[in-house]
VEXGUFI-832379 format. One record per residue (C-alpha): residue in three letters; x, z, y. Coordinates in nm, 3 decimals, decimal comma. Example, Ala and Ser with C-alpha at 12.3 -4.5 7.8 and 13.67 -1.06 7.14 Angstrom:
! VEXGUFI-832379
<atom residu="ALA" xx="1,230" zz="0,780" yy="-0,450"/>
<atom residu="SER" xx="1,367" zz="0,714" yy="-0,106"/>
***
This chain:
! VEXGUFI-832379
<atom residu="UNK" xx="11,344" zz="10,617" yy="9,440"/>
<atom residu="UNK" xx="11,419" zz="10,855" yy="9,693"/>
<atom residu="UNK" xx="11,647" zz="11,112" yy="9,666"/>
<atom residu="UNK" xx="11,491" zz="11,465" yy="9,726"/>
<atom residu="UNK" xx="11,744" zz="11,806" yy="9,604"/>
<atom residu="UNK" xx="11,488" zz="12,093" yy="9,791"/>
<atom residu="UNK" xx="11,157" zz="12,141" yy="9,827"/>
<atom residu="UNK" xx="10,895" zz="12,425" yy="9,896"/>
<atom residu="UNK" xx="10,617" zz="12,452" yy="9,655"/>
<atom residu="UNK" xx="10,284" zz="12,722" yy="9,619"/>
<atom residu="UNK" xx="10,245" zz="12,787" yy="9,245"/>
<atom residu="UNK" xx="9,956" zz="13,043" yy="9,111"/>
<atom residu="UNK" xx="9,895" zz="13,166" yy="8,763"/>
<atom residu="UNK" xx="9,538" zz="13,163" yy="8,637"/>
<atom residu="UNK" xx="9,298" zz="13,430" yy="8,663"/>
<atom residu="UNK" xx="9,196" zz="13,580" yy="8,333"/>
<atom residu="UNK" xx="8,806" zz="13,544" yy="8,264"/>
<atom residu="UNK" xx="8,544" zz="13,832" yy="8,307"/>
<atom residu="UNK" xx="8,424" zz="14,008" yy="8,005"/>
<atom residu="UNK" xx="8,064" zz="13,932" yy="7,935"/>
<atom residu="UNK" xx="7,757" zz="14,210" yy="7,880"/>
<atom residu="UNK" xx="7,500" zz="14,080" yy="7,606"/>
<atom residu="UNK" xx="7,305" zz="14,235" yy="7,330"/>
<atom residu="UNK" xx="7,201" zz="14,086" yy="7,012"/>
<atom residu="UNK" xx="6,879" zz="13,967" yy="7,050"/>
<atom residu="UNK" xx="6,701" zz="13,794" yy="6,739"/>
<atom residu="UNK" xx="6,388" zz="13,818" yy="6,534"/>
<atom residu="UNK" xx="6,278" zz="14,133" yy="6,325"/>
<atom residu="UNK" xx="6,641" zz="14,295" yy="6,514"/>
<atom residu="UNK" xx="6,476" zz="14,503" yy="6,774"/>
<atom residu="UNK" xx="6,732" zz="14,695" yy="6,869"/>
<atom residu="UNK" xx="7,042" zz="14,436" yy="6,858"/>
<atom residu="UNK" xx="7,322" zz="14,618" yy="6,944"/>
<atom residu="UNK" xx="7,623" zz="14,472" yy="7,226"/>
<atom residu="UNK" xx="7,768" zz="14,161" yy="7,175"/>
<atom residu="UNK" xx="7,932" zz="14,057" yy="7,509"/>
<atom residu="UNK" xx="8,266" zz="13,852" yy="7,401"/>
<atom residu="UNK" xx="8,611" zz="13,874" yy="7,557"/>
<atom residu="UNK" xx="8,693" zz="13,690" yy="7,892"/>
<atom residu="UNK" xx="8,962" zz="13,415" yy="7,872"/>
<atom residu="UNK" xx="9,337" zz="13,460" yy="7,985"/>
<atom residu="UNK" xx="9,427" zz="13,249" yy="8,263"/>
<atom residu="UNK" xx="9,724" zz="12,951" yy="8,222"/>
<atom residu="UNK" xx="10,103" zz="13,067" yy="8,286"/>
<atom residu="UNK" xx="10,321" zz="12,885" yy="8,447"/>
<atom residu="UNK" xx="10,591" zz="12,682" yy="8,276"/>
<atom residu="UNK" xx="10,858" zz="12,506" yy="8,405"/>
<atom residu="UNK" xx="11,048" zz="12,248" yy="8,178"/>
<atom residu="UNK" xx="11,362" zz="12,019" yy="8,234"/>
<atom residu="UNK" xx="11,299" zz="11,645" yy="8,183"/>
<atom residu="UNK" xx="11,659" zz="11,481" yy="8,157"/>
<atom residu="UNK" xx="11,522" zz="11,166" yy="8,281"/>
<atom residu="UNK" xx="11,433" zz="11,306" yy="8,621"/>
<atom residu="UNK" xx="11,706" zz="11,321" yy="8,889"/>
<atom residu="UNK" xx="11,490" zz="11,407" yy="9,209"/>
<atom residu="UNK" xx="11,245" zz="11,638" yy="9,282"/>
<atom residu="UNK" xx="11,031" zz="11,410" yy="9,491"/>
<atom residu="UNK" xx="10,722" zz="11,466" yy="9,251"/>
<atom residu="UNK" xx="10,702" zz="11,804" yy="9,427"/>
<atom residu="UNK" xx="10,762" zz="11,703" yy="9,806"/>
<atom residu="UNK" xx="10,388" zz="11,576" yy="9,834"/>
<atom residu="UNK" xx="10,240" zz="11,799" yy="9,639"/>
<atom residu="UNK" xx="10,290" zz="12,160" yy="9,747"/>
<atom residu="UNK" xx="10,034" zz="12,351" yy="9,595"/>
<atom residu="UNK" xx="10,007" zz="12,379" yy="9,197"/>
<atom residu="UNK" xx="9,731" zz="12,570" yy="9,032"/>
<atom residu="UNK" xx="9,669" zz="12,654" yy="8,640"/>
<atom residu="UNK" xx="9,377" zz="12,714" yy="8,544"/>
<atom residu="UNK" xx="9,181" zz="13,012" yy="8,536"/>
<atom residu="UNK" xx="9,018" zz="13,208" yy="8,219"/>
<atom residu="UNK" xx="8,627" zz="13,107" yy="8,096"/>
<atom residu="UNK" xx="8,407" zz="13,450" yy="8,078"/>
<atom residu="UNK" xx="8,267" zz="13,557" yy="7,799"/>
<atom residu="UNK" xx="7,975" zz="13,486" yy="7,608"/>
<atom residu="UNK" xx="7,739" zz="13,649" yy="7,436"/>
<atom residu="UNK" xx="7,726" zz="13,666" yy="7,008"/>
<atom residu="UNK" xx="8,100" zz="13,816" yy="7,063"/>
<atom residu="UNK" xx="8,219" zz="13,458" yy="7,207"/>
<atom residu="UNK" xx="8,548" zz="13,476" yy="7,340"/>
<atom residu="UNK" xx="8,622" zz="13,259" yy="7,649"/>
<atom residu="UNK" xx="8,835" zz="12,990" yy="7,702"/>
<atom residu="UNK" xx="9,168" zz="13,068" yy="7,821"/>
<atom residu="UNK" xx="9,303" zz="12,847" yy="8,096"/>
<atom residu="UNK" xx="9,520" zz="12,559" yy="8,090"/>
<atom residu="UNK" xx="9,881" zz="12,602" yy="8,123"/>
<atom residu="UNK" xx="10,068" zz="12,457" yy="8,448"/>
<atom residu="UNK" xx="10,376" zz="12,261" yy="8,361"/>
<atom residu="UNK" xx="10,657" zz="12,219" yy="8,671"/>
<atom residu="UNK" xx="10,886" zz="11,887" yy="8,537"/>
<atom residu="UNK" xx="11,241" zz="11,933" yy="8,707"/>
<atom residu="UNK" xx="11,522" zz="11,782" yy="8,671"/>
<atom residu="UNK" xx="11,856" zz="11,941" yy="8,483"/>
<atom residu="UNK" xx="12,056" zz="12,144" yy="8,727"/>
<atom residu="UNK" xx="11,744" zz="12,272" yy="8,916"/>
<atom residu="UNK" xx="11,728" zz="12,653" yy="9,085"/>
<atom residu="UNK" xx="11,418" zz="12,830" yy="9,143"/>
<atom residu="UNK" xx="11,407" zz="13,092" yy="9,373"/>
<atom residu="UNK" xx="11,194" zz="13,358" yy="9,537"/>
<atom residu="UNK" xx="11,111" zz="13,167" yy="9,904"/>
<atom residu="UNK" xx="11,028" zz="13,521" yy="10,075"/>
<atom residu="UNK" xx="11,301" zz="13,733" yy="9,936"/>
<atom residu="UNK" xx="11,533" zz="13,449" yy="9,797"/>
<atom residu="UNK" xx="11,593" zz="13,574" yy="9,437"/>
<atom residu="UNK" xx="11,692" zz="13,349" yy="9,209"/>
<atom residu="UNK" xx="11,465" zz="13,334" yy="8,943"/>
<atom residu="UNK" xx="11,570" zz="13,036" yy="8,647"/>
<atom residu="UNK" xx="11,871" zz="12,808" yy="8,628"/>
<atom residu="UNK" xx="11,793" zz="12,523" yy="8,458"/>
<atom residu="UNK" xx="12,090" zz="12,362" yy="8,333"/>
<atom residu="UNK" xx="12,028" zz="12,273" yy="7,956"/>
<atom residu="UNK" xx="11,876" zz="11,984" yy="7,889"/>
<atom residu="UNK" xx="11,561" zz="12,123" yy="7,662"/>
<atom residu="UNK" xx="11,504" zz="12,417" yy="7,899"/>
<atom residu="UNK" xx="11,183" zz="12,573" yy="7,916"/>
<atom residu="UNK" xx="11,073" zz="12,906" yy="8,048"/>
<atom residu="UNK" xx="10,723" zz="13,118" yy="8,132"/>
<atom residu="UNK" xx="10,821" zz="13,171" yy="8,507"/>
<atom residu="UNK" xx="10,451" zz="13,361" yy="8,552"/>
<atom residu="UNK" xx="10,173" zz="13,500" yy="8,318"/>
<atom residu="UNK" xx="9,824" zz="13,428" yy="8,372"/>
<atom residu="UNK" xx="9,603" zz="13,741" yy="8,386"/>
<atom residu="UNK" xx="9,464" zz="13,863" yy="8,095"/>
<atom residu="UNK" xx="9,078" zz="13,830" yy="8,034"/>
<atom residu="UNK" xx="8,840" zz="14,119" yy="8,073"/>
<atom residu="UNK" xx="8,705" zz="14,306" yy="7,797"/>
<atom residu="UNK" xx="8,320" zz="14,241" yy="7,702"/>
<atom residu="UNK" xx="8,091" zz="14,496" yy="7,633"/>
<atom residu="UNK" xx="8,103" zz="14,477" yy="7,261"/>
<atom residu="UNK" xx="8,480" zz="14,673" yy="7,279"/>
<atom residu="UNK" xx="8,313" zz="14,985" yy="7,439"/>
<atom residu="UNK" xx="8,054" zz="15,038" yy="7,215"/>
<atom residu="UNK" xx="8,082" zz="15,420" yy="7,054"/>
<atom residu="UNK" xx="7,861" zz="15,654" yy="6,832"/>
<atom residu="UNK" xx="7,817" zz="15,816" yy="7,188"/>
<atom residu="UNK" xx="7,767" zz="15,479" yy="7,400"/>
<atom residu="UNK" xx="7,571" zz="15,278" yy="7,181"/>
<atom residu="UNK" xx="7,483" zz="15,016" yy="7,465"/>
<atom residu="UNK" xx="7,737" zz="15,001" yy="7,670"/>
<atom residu="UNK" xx="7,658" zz="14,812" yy="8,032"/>
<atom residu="UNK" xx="7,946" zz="14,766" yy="8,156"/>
<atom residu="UNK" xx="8,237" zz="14,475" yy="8,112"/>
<atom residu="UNK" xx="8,572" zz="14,439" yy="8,257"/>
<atom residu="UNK" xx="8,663" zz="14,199" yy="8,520"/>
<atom residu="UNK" xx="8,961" zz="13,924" yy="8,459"/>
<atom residu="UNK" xx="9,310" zz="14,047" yy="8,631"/>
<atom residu="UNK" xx="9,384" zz="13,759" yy="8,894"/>
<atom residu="UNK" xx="9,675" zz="13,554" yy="8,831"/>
<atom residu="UNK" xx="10,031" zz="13,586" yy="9,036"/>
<atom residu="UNK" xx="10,062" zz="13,357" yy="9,309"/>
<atom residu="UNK" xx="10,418" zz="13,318" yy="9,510"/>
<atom residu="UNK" xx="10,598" zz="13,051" yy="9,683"/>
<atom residu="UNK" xx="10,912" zz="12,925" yy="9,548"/>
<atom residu="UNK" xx="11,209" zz="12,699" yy="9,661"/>
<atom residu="UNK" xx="11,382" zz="12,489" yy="9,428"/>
<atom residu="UNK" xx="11,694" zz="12,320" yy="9,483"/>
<atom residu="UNK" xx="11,925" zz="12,059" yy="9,295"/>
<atom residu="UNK" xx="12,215" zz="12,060" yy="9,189"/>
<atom residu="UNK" xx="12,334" zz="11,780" yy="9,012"/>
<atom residu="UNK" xx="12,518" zz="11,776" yy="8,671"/>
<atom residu="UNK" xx="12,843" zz="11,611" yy="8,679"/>
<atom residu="UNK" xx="13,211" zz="11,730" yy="8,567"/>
<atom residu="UNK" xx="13,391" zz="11,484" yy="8,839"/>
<atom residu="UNK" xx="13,314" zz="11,513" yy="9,207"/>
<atom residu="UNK" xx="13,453" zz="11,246" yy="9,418"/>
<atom residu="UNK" xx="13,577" zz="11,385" yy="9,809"/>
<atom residu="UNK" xx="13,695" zz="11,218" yy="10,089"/>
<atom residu="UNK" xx="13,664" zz="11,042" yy="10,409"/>
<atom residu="UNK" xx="13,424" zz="10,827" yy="10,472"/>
<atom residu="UNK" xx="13,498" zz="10,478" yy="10,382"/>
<atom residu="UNK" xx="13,791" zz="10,613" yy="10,159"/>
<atom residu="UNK" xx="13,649" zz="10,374" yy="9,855"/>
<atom residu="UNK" xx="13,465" zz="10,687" yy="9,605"/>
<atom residu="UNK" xx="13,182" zz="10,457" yy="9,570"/>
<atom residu="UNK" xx="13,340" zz="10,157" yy="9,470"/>
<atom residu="UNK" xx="13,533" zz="10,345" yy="9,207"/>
<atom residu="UNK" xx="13,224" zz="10,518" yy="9,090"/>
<atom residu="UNK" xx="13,070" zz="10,148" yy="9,032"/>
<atom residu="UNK" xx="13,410" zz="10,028" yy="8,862"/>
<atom residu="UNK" xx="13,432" zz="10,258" yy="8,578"/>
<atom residu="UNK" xx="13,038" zz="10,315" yy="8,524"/>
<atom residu="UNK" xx="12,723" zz="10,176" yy="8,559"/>
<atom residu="UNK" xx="12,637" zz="10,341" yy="8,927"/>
<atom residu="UNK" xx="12,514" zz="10,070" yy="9,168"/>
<atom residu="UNK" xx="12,535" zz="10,247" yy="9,519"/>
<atom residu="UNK" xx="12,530" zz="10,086" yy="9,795"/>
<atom residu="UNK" xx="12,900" zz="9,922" yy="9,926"/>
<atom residu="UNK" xx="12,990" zz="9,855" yy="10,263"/>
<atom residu="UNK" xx="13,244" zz="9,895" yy="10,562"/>
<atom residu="UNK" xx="13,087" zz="10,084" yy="10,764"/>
<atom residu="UNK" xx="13,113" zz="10,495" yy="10,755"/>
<atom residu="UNK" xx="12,848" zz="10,675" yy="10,596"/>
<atom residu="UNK" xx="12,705" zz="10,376" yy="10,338"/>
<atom residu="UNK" xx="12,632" zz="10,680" yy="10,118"/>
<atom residu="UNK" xx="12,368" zz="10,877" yy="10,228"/>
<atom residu="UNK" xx="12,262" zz="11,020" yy="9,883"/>
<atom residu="UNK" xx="12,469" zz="11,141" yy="9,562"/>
<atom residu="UNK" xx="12,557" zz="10,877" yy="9,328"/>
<atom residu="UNK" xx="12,579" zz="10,975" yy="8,913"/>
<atom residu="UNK" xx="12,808" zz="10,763" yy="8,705"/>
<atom residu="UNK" xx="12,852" zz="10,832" yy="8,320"/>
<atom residu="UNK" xx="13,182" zz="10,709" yy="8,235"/>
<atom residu="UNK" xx="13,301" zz="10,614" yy="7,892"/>
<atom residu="UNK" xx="13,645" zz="10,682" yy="7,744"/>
<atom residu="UNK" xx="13,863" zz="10,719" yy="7,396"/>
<atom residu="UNK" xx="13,559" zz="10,535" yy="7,244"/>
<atom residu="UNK" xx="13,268" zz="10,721" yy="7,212"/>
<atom residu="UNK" xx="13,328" zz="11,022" yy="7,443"/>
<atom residu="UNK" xx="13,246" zz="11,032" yy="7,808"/>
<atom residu="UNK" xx="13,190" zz="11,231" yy="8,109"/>
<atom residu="UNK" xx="12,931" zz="11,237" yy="8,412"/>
<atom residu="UNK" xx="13,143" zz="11,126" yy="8,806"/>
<atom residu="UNK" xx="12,923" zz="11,218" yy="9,135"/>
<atom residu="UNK" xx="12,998" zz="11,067" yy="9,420"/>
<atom residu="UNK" xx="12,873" zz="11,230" yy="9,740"/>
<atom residu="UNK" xx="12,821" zz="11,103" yy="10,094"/>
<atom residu="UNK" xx="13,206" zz="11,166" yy="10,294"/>
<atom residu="UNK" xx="13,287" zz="11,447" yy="10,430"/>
<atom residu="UNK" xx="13,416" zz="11,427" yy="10,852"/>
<atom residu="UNK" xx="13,613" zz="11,718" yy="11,066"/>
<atom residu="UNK" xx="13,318" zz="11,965" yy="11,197"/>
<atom residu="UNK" xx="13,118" zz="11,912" yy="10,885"/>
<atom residu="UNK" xx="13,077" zz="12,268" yy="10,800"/>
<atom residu="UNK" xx="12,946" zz="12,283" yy="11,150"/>
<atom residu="UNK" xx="12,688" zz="12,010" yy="11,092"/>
<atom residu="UNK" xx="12,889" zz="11,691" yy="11,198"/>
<atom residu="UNK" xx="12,842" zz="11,389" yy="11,032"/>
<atom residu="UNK" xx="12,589" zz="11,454" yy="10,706"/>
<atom residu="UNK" xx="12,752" zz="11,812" yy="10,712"/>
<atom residu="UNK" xx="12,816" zz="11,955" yy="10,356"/>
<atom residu="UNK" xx="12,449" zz="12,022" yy="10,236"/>
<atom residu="UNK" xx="12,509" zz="11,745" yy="9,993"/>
<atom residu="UNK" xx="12,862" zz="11,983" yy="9,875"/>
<atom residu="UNK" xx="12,585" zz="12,159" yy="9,641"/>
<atom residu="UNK" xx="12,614" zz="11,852" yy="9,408"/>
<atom residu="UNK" xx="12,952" zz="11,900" yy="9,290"/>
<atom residu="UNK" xx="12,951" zz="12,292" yy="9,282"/>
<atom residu="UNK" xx="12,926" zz="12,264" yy="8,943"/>
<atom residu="UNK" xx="13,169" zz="11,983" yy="8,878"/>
<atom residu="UNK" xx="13,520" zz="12,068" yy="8,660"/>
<atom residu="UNK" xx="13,785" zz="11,915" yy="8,873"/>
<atom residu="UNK" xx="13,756" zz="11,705" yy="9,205"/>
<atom residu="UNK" xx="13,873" zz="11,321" yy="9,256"/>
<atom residu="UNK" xx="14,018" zz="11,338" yy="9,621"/>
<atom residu="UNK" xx="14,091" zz="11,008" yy="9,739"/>
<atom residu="UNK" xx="14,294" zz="10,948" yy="10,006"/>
<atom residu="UNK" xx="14,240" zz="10,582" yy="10,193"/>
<atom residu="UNK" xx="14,654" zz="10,461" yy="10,339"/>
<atom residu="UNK" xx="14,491" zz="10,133" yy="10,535"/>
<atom residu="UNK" xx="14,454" zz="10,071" yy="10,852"/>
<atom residu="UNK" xx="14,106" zz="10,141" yy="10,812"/>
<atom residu="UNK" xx="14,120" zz="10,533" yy="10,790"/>
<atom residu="UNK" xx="14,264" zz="10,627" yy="11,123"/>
<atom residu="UNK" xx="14,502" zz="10,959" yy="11,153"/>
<atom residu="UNK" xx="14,771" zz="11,104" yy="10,935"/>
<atom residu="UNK" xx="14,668" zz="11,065" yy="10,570"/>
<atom residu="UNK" xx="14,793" zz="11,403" yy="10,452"/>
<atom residu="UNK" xx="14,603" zz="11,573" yy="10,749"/>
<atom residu="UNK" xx="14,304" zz="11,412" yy="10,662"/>
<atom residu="UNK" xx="14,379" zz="11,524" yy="10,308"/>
<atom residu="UNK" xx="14,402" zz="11,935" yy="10,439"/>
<atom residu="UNK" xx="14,095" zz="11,890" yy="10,693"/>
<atom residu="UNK" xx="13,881" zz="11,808" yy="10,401"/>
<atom residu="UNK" xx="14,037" zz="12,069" yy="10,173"/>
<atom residu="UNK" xx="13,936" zz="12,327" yy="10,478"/>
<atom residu="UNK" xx="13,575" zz="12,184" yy="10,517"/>
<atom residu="UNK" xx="13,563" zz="12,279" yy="10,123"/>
<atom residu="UNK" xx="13,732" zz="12,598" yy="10,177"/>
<atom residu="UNK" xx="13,425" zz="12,666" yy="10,556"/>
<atom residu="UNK" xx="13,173" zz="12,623" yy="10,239"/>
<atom residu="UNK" xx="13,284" zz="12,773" yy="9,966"/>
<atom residu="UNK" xx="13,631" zz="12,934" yy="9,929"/>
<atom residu="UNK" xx="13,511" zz="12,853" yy="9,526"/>
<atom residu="UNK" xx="13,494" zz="12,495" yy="9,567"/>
<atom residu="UNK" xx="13,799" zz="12,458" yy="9,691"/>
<atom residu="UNK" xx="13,982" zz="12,628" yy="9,454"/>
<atom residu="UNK" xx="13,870" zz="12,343" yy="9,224"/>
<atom residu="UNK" xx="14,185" zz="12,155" yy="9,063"/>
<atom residu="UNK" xx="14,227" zz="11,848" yy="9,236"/>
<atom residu="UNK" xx="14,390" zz="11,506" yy="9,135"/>
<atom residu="UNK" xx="14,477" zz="11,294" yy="9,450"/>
<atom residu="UNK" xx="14,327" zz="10,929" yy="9,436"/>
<atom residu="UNK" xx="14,531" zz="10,660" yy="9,645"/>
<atom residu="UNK" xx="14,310" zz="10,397" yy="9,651"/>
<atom residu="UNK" xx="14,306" zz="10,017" yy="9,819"/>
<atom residu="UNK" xx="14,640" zz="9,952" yy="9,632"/>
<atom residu="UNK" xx="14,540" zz="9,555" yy="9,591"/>
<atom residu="UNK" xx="14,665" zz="9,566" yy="10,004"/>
<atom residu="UNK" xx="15,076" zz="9,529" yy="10,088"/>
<atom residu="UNK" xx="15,071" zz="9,762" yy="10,367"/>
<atom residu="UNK" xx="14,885" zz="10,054" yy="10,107"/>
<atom residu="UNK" xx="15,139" zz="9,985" yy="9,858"/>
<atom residu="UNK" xx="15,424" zz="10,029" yy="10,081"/>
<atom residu="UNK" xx="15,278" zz="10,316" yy="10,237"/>
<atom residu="UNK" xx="15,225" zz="10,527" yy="9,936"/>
<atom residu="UNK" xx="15,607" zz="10,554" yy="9,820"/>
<atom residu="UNK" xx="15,621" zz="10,794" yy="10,134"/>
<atom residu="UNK" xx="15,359" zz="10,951" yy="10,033"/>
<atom residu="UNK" xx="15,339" zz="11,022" yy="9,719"/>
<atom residu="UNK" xx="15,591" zz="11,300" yy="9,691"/>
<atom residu="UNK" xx="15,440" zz="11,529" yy="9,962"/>
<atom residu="UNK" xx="15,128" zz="11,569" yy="9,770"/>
<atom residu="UNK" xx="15,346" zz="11,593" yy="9,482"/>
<atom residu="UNK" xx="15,536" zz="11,846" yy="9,659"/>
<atom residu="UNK" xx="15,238" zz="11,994" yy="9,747"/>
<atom residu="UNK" xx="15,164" zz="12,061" yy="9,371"/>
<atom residu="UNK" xx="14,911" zz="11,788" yy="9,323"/>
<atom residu="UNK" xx="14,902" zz="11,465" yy="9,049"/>
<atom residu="UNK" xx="14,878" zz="11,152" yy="9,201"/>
<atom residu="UNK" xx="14,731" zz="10,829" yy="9,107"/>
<atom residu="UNK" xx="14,702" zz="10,498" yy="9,242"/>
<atom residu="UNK" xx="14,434" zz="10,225" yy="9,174"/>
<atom residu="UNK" xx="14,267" zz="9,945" yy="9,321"/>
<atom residu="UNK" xx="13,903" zz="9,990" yy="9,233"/>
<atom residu="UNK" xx="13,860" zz="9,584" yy="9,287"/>
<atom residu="UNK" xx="14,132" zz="9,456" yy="9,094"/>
<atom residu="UNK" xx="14,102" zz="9,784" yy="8,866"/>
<atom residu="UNK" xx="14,442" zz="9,853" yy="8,818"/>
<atom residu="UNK" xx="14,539" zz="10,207" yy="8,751"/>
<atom residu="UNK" xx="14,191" zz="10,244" yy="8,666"/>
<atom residu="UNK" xx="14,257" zz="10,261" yy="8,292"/>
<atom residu="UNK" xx="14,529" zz="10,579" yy="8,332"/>
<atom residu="UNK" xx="14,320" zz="10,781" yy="8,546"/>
<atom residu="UNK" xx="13,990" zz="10,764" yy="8,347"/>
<atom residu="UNK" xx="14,177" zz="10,886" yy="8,036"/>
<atom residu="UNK" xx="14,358" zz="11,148" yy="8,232"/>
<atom residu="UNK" xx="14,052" zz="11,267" yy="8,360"/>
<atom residu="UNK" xx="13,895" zz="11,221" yy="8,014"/>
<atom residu="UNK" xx="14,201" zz="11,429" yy="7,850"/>
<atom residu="UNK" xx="14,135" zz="11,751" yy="8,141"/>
<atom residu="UNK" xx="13,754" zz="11,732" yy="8,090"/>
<atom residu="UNK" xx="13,808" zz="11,805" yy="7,724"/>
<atom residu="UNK" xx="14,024" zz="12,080" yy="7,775"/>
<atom residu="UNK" xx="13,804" zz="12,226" yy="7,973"/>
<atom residu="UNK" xx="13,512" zz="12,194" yy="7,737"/>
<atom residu="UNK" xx="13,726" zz="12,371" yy="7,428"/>
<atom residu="UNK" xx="13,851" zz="12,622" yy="7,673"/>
<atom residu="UNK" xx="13,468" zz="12,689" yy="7,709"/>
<atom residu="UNK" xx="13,369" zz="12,690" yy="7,360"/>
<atom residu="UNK" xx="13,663" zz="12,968" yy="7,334"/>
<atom residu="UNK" xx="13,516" zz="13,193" yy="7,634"/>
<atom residu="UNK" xx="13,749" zz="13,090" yy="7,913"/>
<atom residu="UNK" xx="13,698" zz="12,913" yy="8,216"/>
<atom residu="UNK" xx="14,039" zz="12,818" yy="8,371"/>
<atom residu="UNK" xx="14,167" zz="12,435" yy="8,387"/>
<atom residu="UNK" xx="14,427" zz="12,315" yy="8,558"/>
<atom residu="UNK" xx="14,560" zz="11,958" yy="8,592"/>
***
C-alpha cells in the first residue's frame, strides 16, 4: 500500500430541503386549510478514526466529498427526508486543518474518535408553521439554508512512543524488524527507507510499546537535502528517541559529529524535537573493528550526558537490555501522564 501522510480534500455539508406550500384538499373539506410539511436537513460531516488505517491514500484520488442534501417537503404535513451523513475514515494521529487560513480544526489521536466537523443546513419551514387566526392560508414557505463547503488539509502523524534517528544506513530498520513484526525493506544502499516503518514491540510479558522508524536524516536536510525532514512529523509525537550511531567503515566521518549534525537538523525543525531524551544506539557490534571502536567512544556520549547501548540487531545481542530499558522509561512516562505531568528523562 502506499504510503500517503497529506492530502487536500473539498468537503460540503448538505443543503437543508425547501419547505413545501400545500392545502388540504379532500372530499366534503372545501376549504382545507395549509398543510405544506417541513423541508429536510442536509447530512453533516463526520470524520471518524479507523485504527486499522495507516495512510490516507483513500483521500488522494478522491478530492471532492459531498453529503447529501435535504428532501422538500410534502404536502399532508410530510416532513422531508434529511440527507445522508458524510463519513471521512482517517487514520489515528490525523490533523485537519483550515487549507485557506490554516486553522487547525480536530486532532485525532484516540482511537474511537469521532467528531461533527460541519452541520448540514437546516430544512425550510412549510407553510403549515405560518398559519395564524390572521393568515389563515399562508403562501409562502421557507427555502433550505445551503450547507458549508471548505477545503481542508489533513496531515499524519503517526502514533508511536520510540522514534528511531540516524544516518542513513546506520541499521534503524533492521532493529525495527528484530524486536517486532515490521518488514521494511533492508539493504546497503542509503536511503532503503523511503516511508515510516511502525513496529509494536512486546516486553515484561504482556505490555508493549509502538517503535517508528523513519527514512535517515543527511547534513542540509532541513534545507531539503536528501528526503529532508518532512517525514520528522512522524515522531513529533514519540516519548524518547533511539539515536543510533553506525562505528563501521561504512558510515564515513567522525561518529560523534555525525551524532551533533543530526541533533542540529532536529534542533533547524523543531527546537521541541530535539529536546526529546535520547538513548544512543551503537549498533553493528557482531563486527571486530565496531567493537573495538566503541570503548573510545562510549564515554564521550556518556560524558555528554547520554545512556549508551550496544547491540547487534543480527545476532541480537544487547537487544534484550535495551527493549526493557526502553520498556521501563515508556512506563514512566505513561504514569507521569496519568498524574498530569509530562517530563521524562532517561
Amino acid at each position: 500500500m502506499k504510503f500517503v501522510d497529506e492530502v487536500k480534500i473539498n468537503v460540503r455539508s448538505g443543503d437543508g430541503g425547501r419547505g413545501c406550500v400545500s392545502f388540504r384538499r379532500e372530499k366534503y373539506i372545501p376549504m382545507g386549510g395549509p398543510d405544506g410539511g417541513d423541508g429536510g436537513k442536509g447530512g453533516d460531516v463526520i470524520v471518524a478514526v479507523d485504527p486499522g488505517l495507516g495512510t490516507l491514500l483513500d483521500f488522494r484520488y478522491k478530492p471532492h466529498h459531498r453529503a447529501g442534501n435535504g428532501r422538500p417537503g410534502m404536502g399532508k404535513n410530510c416532513h422531508g427526508r434529511s440527507g445522508e451523513d458524510l463519513r471521512l475514515i482517517v487514520p489515528p494521529g490525523t490533523l485537519i486543518f483550515d487549507a485557506e487560513t490554516g486553522e487547525q480544526l480536530a486532532d485525532l489521536t484516540a482511537k474511537d474518535a469521532s467528531l461533527v466537523l460541519m452541520r448540514g443546513g437546516m430544512g425550510g419551514r412549510g407553510n403549515a408553521r405560518f398559519a395564524s387566526s390572521t393568515n389563515r392560508a399562508p403562501r409562502h414557505a421557507q427555502p433550505g439554508i445551503e450547507g458549508d463547503e471548505r477545503w481542508l488539509r489533513l496531515e499524519l502523524k503517526l502514533l508511536a512512543d520510540v522514534g528511531l534517528v540516524g544516518l542513513p544506513n546506520a541499521g534503524k530498520s533492521t532493529l525495527i524488524s528484530s524486536v517486532s513484526a515490521a518488514r521494511p525493506k533492508i539493504a546497503d544502499y542509503p536511503f532503503t527507507t523511503l516511508v515510516p516503518n511502525l513496529g509494536v514491540v512486546r516486553y515484561g510479558g504482556y505490555r508493549s510499546f509502538v517503535m517508528a522508524d523513519i527514512p535517515g536524516i543527511i547534513e542540509g536536510a532541513s534545507e531539503g537535502q536528501g528526503l529532508g525532514t518532512r517525514f520528522l512529523r512522524h515522531v513529533e509525537r514519540t516519548d524518547l528517541f533511539l539515536h543510533l550511531v553506525d562505528l563501521s567503515d561504512l558510515q564515513p566521518g567522525d561518529p560523534l559529529e555525525n551524532f551533533k549534525m543530526i541533533n542540529h537538523e532536529l534542533m533547524e525543525h523543531s527546537p521541541e524535537l530535539a529536546g526529546k531524551p535520547q538513548i544512543v544506539v551503537l549498533s553493528k557490534m557482531d563486527i571486530t573493528e565496531v567493537r573495538e571502536r566503541a570503548e573510545e567512544i562510549i564515554p564521550l556520549f556518556e560524558a555528554m550526558g547520554h545512556e549508551v547501548f550496544t547491540l547487534s540487531a543480527v545476532t541480537r545481542d544487547g537487544l534484550e537490555p535495551l527493549v526493557h530499558r526502553i520498556g521501563s522509561l515508556i512506563d514512566a512516562r505513561r504514569h507521569e501522564s496519568d498524574d498530569g505531568t509530562d517530563e521524562v528523562s532517561p
